[in-house]
FIVEXGU-823659 format. One record per residue (C-alpha): residue in one letter; x, y negated, z; residue number from 1. Coordinates in steps of 0.25 Angstrom, whole numbers, always signed. Last residue first. Layout:
BEGIN
+------+-------+-------+-------+------+
! resn !    xx !    yy !    zz ! resi !
+------+-------+-------+-------+------+
!    A !     X !     Y !     Z !  NUM !
...
+------+-------+-------+-------+------+
# end
This chain:
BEGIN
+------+-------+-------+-------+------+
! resn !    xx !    yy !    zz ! resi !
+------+-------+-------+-------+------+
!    X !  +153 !   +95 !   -26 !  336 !
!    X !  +141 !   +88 !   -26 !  335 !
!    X !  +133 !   +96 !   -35 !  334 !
!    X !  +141 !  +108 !   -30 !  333 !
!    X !  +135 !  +104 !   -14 !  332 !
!    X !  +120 !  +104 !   -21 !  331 !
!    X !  +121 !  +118 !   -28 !  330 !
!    X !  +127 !  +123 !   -16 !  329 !
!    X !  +112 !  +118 !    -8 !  328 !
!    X !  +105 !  +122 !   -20 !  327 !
!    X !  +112 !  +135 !   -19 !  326 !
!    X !  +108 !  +137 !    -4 !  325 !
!    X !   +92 !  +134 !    -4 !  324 !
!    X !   +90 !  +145 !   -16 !  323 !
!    X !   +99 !  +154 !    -8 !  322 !
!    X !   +88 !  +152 !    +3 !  321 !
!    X !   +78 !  +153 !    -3 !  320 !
!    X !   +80 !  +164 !   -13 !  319 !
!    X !   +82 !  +172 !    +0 !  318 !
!    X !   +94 !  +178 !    +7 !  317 !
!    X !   +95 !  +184 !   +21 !  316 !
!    X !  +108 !  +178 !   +28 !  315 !
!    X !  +119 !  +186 !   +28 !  314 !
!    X !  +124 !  +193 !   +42 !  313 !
!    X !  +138 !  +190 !   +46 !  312 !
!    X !  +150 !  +198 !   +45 !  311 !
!    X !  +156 !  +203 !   +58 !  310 !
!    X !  +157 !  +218 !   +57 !  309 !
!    X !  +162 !  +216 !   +43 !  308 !
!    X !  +174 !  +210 !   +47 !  307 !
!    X !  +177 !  +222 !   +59 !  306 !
!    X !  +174 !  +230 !   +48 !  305 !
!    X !  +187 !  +224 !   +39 !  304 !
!    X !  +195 !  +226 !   +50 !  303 !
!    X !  +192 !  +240 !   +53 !  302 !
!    X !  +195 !  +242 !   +40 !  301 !
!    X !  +209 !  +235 !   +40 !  300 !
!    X !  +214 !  +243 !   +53 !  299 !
!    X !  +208 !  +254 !   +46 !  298 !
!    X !  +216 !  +256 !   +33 !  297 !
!    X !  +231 !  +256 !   +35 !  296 !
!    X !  +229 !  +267 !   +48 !  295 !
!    X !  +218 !  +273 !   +39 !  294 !
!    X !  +228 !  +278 !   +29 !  293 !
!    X !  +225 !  +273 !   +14 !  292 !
!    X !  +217 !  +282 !    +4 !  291 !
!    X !  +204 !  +276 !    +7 !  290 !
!    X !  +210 !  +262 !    +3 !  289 !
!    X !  +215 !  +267 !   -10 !  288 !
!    X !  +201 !  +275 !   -12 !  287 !
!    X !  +194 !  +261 !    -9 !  286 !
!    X !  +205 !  +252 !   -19 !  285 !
!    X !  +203 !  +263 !   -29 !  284 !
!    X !  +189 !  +263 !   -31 !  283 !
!    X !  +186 !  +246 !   -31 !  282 !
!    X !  +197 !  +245 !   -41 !  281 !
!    X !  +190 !  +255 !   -49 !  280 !
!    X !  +177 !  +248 !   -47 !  279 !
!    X !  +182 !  +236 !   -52 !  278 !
!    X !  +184 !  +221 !   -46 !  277 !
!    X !  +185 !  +218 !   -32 !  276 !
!    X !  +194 !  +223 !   -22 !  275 !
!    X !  +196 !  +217 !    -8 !  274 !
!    X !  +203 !  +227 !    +0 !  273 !
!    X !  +201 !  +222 !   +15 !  272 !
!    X !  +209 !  +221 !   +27 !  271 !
!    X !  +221 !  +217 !   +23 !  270 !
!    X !  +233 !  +218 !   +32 !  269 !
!    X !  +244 !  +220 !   +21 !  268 !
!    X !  +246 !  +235 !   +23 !  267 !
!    X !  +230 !  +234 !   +21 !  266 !
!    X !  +232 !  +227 !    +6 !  265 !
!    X !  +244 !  +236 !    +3 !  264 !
!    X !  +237 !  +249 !    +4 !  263 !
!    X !  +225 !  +244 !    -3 !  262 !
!    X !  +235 !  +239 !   -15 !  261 !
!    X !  +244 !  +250 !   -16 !  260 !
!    X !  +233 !  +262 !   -17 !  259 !
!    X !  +227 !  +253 !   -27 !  258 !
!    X !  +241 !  +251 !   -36 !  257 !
!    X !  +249 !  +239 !   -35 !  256 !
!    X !  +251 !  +232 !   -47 !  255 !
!    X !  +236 !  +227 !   -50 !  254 !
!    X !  +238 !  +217 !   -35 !  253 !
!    X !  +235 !  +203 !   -41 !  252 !
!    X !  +230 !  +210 !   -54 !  251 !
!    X !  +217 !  +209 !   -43 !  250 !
!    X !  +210 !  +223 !   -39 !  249 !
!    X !  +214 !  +221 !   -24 !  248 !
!    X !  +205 !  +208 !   -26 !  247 !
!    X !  +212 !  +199 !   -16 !  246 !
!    X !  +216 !  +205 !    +0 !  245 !
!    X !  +211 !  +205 !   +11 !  244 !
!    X !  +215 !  +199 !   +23 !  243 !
!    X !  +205 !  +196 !   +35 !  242 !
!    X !  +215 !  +186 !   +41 !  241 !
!    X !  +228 !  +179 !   +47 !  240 !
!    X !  +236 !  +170 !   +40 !  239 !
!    X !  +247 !  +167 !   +48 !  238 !
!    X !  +259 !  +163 !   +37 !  237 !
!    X !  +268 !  +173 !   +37 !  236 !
!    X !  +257 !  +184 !   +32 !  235 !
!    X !  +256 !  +197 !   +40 !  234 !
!    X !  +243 !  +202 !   +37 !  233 !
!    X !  +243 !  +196 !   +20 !  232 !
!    X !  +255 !  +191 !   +16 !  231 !
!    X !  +267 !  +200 !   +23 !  230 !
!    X !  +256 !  +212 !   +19 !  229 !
!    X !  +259 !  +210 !    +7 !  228 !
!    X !  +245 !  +217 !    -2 !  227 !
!    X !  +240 !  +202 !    -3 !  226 !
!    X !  +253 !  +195 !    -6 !  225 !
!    X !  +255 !  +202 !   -18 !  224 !
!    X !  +267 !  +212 !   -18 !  223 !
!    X !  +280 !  +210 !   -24 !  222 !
!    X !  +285 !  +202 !   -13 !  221 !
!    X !  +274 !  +197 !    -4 !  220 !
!    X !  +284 !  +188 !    +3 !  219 !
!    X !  +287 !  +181 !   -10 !  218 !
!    X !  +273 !  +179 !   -13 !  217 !
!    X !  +264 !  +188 !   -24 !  216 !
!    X !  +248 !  +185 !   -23 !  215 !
!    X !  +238 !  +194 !   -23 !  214 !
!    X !  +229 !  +186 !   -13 !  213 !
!    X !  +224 !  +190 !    +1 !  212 !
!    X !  +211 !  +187 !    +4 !  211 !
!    X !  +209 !  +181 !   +19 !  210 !
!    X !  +197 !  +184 !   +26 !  209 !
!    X !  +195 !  +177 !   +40 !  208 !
!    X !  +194 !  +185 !   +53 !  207 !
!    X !  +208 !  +183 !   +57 !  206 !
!    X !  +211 !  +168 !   +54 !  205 !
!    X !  +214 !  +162 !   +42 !  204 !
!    X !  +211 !  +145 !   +40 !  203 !
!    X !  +222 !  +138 !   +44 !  202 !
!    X !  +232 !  +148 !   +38 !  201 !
!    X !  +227 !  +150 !   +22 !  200 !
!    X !  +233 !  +136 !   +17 !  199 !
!    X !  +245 !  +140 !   +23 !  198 !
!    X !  +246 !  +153 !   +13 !  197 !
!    X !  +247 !  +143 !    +0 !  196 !
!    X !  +259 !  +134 !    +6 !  195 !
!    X !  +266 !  +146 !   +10 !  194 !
!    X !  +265 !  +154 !    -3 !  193 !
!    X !  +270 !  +140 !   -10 !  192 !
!    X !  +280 !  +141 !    +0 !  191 !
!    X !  +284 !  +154 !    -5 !  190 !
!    X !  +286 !  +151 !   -17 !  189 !
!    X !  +287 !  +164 !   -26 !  188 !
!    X !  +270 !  +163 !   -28 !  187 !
!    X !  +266 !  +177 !   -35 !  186 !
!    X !  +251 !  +179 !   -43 !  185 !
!    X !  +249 !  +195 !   -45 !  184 !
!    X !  +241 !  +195 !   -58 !  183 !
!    X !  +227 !  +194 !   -64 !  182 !
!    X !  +217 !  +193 !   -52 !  181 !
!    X !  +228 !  +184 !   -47 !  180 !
!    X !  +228 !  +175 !   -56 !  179 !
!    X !  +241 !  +170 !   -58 !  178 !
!    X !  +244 !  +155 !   -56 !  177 !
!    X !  +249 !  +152 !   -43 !  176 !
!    X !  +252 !  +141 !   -35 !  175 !
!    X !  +241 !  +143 !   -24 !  174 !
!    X !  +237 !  +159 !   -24 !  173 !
!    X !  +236 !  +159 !    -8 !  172 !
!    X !  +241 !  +168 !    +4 !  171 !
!    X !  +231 !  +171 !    +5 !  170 !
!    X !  +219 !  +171 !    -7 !  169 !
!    X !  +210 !  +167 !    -1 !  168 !
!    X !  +204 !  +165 !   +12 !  167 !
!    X !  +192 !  +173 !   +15 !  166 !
!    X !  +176 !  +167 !   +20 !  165 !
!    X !  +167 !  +175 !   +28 !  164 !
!    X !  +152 !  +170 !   +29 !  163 !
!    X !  +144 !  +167 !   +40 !  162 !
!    X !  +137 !  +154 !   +34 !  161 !
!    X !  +149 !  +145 !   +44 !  160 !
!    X !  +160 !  +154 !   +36 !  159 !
!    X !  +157 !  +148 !   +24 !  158 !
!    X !  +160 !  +133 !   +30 !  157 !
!    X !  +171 !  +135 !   +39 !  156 !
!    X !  +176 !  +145 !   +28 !  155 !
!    X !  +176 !  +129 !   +17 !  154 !
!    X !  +181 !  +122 !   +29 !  153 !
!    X !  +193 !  +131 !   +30 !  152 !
!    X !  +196 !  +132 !   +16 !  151 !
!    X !  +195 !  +117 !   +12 !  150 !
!    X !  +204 !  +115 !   +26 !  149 !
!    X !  +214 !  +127 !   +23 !  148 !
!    X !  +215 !  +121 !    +7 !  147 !
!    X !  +218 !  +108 !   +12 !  146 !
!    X !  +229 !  +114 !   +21 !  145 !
!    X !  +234 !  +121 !    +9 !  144 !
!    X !  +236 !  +109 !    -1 !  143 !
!    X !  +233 !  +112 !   -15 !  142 !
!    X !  +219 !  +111 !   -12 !  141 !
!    X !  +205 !  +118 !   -13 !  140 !
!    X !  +209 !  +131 !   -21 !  139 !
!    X !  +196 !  +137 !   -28 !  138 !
!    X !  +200 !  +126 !   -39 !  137 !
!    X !  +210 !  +133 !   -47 !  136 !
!    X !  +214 !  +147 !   -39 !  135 !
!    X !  +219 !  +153 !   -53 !  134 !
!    X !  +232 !  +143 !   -54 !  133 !
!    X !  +233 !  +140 !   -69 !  132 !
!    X !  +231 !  +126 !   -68 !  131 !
!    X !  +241 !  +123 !   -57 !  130 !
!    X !  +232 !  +114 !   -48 !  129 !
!    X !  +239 !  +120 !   -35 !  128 !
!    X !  +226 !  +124 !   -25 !  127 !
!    X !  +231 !  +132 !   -14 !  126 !
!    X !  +225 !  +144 !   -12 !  125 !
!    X !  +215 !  +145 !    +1 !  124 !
!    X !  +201 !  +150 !    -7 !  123 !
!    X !  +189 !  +151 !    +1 !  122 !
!    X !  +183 !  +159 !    -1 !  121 !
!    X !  +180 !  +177 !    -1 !  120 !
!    X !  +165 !  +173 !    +3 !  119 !
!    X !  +162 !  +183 !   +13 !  118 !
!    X !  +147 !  +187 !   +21 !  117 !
!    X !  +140 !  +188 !    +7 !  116 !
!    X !  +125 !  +192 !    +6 !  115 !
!    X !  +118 !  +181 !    -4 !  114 !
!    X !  +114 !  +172 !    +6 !  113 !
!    X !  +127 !  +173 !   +13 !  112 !
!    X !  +135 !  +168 !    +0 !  111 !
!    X !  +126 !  +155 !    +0 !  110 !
!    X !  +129 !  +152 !   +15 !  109 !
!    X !  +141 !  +153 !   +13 !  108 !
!    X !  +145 !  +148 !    -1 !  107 !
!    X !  +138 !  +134 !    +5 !  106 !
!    X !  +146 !  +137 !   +18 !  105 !
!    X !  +159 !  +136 !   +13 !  104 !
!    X !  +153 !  +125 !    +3 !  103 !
!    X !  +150 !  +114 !   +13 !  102 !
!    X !  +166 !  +118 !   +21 !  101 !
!    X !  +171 !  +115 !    +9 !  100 !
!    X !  +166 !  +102 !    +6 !   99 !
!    X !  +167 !   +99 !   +21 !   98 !
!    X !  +182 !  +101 !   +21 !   97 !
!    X !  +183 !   +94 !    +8 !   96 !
!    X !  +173 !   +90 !    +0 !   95 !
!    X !  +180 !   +84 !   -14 !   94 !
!    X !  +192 !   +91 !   -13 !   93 !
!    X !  +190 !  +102 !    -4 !   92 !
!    X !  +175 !  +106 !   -15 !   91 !
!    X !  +183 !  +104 !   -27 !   90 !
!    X !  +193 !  +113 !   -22 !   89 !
!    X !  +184 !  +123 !   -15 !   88 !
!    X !  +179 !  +124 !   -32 !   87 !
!    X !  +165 !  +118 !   -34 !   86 !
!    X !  +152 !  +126 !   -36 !   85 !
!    X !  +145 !  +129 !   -51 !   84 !
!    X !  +132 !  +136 !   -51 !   83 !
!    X !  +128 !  +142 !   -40 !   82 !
!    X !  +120 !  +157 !   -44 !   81 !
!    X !  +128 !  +158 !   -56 !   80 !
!    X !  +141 !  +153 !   -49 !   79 !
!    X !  +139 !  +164 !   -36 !   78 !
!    X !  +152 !  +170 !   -39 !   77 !
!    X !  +159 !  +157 !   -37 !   76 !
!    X !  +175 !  +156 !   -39 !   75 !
!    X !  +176 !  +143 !   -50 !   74 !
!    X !  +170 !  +135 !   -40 !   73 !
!    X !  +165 !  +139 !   -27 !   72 !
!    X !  +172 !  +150 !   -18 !   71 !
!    X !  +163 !  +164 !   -18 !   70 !
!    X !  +170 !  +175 !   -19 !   69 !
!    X !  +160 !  +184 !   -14 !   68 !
!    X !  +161 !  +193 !    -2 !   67 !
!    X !  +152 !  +204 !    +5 !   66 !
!    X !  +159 !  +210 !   +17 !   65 !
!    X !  +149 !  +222 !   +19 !   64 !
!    X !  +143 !  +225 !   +34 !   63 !
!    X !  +145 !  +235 !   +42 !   62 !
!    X !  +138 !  +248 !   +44 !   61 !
!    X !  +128 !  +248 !   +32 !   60 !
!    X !  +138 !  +238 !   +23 !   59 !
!    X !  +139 !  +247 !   +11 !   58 !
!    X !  +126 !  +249 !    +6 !   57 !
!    X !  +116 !  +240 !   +15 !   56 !
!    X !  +127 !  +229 !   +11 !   55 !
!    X !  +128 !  +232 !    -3 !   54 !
!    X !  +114 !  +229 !    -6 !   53 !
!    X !  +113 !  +217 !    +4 !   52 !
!    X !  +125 !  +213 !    -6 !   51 !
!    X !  +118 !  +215 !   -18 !   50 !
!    X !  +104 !  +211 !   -13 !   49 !
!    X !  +111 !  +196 !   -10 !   48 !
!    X !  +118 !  +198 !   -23 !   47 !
!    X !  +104 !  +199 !   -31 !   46 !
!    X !   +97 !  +188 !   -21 !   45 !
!    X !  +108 !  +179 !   -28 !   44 !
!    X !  +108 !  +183 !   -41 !   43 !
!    X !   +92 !  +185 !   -44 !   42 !
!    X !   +89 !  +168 !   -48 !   41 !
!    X !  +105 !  +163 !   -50 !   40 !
!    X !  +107 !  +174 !   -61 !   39 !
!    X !  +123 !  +179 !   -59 !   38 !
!    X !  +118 !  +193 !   -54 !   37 !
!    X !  +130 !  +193 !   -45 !   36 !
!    X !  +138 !  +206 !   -45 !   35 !
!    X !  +147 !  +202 !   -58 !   34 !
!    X !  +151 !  +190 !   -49 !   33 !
!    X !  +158 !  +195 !   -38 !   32 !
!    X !  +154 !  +202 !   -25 !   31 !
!    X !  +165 !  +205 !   -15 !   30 !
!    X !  +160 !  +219 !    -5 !   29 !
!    X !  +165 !  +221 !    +8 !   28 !
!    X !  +169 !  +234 !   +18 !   27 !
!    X !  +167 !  +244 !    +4 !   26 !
!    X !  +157 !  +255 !    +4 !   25 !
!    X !  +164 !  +266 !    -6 !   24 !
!    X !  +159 !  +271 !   -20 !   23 !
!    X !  +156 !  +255 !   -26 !   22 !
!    X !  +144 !  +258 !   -35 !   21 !
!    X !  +135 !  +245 !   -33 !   20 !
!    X !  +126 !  +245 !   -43 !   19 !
!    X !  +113 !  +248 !   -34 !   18 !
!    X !  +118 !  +236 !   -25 !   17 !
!    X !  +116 !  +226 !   -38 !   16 !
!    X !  +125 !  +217 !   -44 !   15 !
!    X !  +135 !  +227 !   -47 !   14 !
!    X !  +151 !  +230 !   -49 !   13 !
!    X !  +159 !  +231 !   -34 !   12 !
!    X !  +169 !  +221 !   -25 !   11 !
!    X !  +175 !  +227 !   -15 !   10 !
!    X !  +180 !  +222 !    -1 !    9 !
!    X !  +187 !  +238 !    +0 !    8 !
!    X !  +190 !  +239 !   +15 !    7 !
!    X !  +178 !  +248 !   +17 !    6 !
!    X !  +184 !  +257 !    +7 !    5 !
!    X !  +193 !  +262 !   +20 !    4 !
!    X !  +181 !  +270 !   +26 !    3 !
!    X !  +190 !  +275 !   +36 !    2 !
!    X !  +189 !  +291 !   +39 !    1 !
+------+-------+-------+-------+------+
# end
């Protein structure tokens, strides 16, 4: 029998391994803030025992994907323990290539030390100025070749400390100005559409994670772009990658019931359910899943194993250590 709560990247409640009540073993695991013990003394070495924690739990026979959203800026889990970090905007226009590519490996090799193999960064969408747009100042640049090469050398450089990085959110959320947590977004232009996704081609390839946005296009009809399989497996535009698809538990998505979603997302080529937020959520997606036939689900899960086969081994942490990287962060967002 296939183990289909093993696609579930979940999040969970707690800040301790012993609070952890999720009632099926996940493939991956996304912390958030409410399991950070925001103190900058005990947080740190509290998340590394967290995650060492879940791994001996859940992670026995392969390891646990562990992701953070963790871009600088506005988007930073890790603010109480940093203090203020710039925007990859701030950072493309003022350092460029070599900017991003300094802070890739600065969240890299700090994100390792506390236990995480995958930092769900950089973003790709287009930035527009349009004051209501809810991407803001994670985008690096209007222009979608500026965005691949500010993207590009920020993986180069969080990918160099063994850590994964994931596009986001393809086909790209440039022009609009619904927040996807709260609605499904649409773009009627499909040369906007266009103009976003070729900021995503130079830099997929097969093995690299690409999260999937719920996003309406005039292709994906009625459906958001991440549960249309024409947007996500067999996009026009050649992106290839490790889909998965944004928080299943995202307004984005609320109209289609949990049974529809998980369906949808594999029929589309994902191979991951990314689901985030309550407990509930978490529940339904797995029993969804478990429910599906195992033609739909193995192909994804064997892919999903063979991710987890390859990730690499974190550093041991020590106060030292951590202590030696944030001053180092702390100096390059002085200069920022």
């Amino acid at each position: 029998m296939l183990n289909a709560h093993q696609l579930l990247w979940s999040g969970f409640q707690g800040k301790d391994p012993g609070e952890v009540t999720l009632p099926f073993a996940p493939g991956g695991i996304i912390l958030f803030a409410r399991n950070l013990d925001p103190d900058p003394v005990t947080g740190p070495a509290r998340c590394r025992a967290l995650i060492d924690g879940l791994q001996a739990r859940f992670g026995a026979e392969l390891p646990l994907a562990v992701a953070i959203d963790q871009e600088g800026g506005r988007v930073s889990r890790l603010l109480p323990w940093t203090g203020p970090t710039p925007a990859l905007r701030q950072i493309w226009t003022r350092g460029g290539a070599e900017g991003c590519a300094r802070w890739g490996r600065l969240w890299g090799e700090g994100l390792a030390l506390l236990g995480f193999n995958v930092d769900f960064a950089p973003v790709l969408d287009l930035w527009d100025g349009h004051p209501d747009a809810g991407i803001g100042d994670r985008a690096a640049s209007p222009d979608p070749l500026e965005t691949a090469q500010a993207a590009g050398a920020f993986l180069h450089g969080l990918e160099s400390t063994g850590l994964r990085g994931c596009l986001k959110h393809f086909p790209g959320l440039g022009g609009t100005t619904l927040d996807s947590h709260l609605g499904l977004p649409a773009l009627a232009d499909q040369a906007q559409v266009d103009r976003n996704a070729a900021a995503f081609v130079p830099t997929s390839h097969p093995d690299r994670l690409v999260m999937v946005a719920h996003l309406r296009t005039p292709a994906s009809g009625q459906l958001p772009a991440s549960l249309h399989r024409g947007s996500v497996a067999e996009n026009p535009w050649g992106v290839r990658g490790r889909f998965l698809p944004d928080d299943l538990e995202m307004g984005g998505c609320a109209d289609w019931s949990w049974p529809e979603r998980v369906r949808l997302c594999l029929e589309a080529g994902h191979q991951w359910l990314l689901v985030c937020q309550s407990p509930e959520g978490q529940i339904a997606c797995a029993e969804a899943a478990s429910a599906l036939p195992e033609a739909l689900v193995a192909p994804a899960l064997e892919a999903t194993r063979t991710q987890r086969r390859h990730i690499a081994p974190c550093p041991p942490f020590t106060p030292s250590a951590w202590q030696a990287w944030l001053a180092r962060l702390q100096a390059a967002a002085r200069e920022a």
